[in-house]
C-alpha positions, 0 to 999 in steps of 0.5 A: 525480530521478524527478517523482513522488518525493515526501519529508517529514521524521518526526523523525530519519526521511526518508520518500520516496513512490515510484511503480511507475507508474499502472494502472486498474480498475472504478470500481464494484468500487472503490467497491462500494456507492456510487452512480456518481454520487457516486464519479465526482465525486471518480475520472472513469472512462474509457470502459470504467468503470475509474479511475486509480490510482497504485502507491505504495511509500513508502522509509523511512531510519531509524537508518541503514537503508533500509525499503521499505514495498511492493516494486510491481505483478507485472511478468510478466503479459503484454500481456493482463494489462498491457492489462486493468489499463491498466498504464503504467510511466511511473515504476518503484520501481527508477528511484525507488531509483536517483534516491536514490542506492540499488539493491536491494541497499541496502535493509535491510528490505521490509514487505509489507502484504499479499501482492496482485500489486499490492503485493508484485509486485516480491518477485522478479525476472524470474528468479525470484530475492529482488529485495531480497536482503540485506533480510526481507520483514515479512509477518503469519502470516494473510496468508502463511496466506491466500496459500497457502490461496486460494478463489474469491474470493482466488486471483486477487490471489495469484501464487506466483511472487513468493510461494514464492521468497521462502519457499523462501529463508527471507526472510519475517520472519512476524509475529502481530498489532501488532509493533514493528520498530524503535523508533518504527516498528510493523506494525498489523493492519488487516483488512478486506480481506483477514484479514492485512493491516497498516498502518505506523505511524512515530511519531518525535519526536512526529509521526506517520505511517500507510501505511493499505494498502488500508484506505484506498486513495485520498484519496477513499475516506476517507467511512466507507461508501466500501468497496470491492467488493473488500474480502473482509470489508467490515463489518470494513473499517468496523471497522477504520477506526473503531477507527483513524481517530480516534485518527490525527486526534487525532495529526494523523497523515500519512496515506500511501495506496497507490493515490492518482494525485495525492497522497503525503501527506494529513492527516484532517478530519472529515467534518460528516456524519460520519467523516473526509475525506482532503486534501494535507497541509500541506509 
């Protein structure tokens, strides 16, 4: 089985946290207006300013069924684009599949939490074709909005090469706002980062766990201001994160972030200068 493959148990639900490997950008645009000299202690840059980050799609076995949460990075950039990003393909949500037994074909439902290259990169194939055919893709209307309606700060992050096939084969399952999908698993909007983004929420038997997407996107953007520059709406970010992240402490909730190196599963502390803090969950 893959190293990095990392699962829990949320009552009757088998959760596995997969990898499409490790990739690097701008710790300054990572952390927007916080000060170097506070983010480093938690991200080290690397010689060009950049911080690791990991992409991490979370498979969800549920009644029977195989949820991908994620599908992974757009692997036709090219070498400009794979050298920019310091893209590294140590471990590949395919591979992470295959240790479990499971193909492409095997997975029943995809979740797209926002349409960004390094989320939903994976949607297509190389020839262009749904990489998970016999599954919909769950994508909230705003965001399948925005990816046809881009600008100048947007255009970037959408590639209609992983989008419009999907579209054209009518495998978008579009939802409006929070929706359950199948009992005890929800989509919730968490905007911020963009209008359409949508976190998971998995509550089984009286646990509960959260894939945050980039409302948080590592351990150590958990402080309330620790905001990304890439964040289109941050104000909303802050928003969003008070709105939710009490009421997911008082869950005791499992916190899954997208782009944490190290860590699958965390648990939210209060931060004694308020908010929160993120930490390795207990096994």
């Amino acid at each position: 089985m893959s190293t990095w493959i990392q699962s829990r148990q949320i009552g009757p639900a088998t959760v596995h946290s997969l990898t499409d490997g490790q990739f690097r950008l701008d710790g300054g645009a990572m952390f927007g207006s916080v000060p170097r000299v506070l983010w480093e202690r938690a991200a080290t840059p690397d010689e060009l300013n950049r911080i690791r980050l990991r992409i991490n799609p979370l498979l969800i076995q549920l009644g029977g069924e195989n949820i991908l949460v994620e599908t992974g990075m757009w692997d036709q950039g090219g070498e400009k684009f794979e050298a920019m990003y310091a893209l590294d393909r140590d471990e590949t949500v395919f591979r992470g599949l295959d240790a479990l037994g499971l193909s492409p074909d095997d997975i029943h439902l995809v979740i797209n939490t926002h349409l960004h290259f390094d989320h939903a990169g994976r949607n297509v194939t190389t020839l262009g074709d749904p990489t998970f055919p016999n599954a919909r893709y769950v994508v909230q209307k705003q965001e399948l909005h925005d990816a046809r309606h881009t600008h100048e700060r947007s255009r970037a992050s959408y590639l209609p090469a992983y989008i419009d096939p999907i579209e054209h084969a009518g495998l978008f399952e579009v939802v409006d706002g929070e929706h359950e999908l199948r009992p005890g698993l929800s989509v919730l909007p968490l905007p911020g980062h963009n209008l359409g983004q949508q976190g998971v929420v998995l509550r089984q038997d009286g646990q509960t766990l959260v894939y945050v997407a980039d409302l948080i996107p590592t351990l150590a953007h958990a402080p309330t201001a620790y905001i990304m520059g890439y964040d289109l709406y941050p104000v909303t970010t802050l928003e969003t994160r008070k709105r939710h992240l009490g009421q997911w402490f008082e869950e005791g909730a499992i916190i899954c972030t997208p782009h944490d190196p190290d860590t699958a599963f965390a648990q939210l502390h209060p931060n004694p200068k308020g908010g929160f803090t993120l930490s390795p969950a207990q096994p």
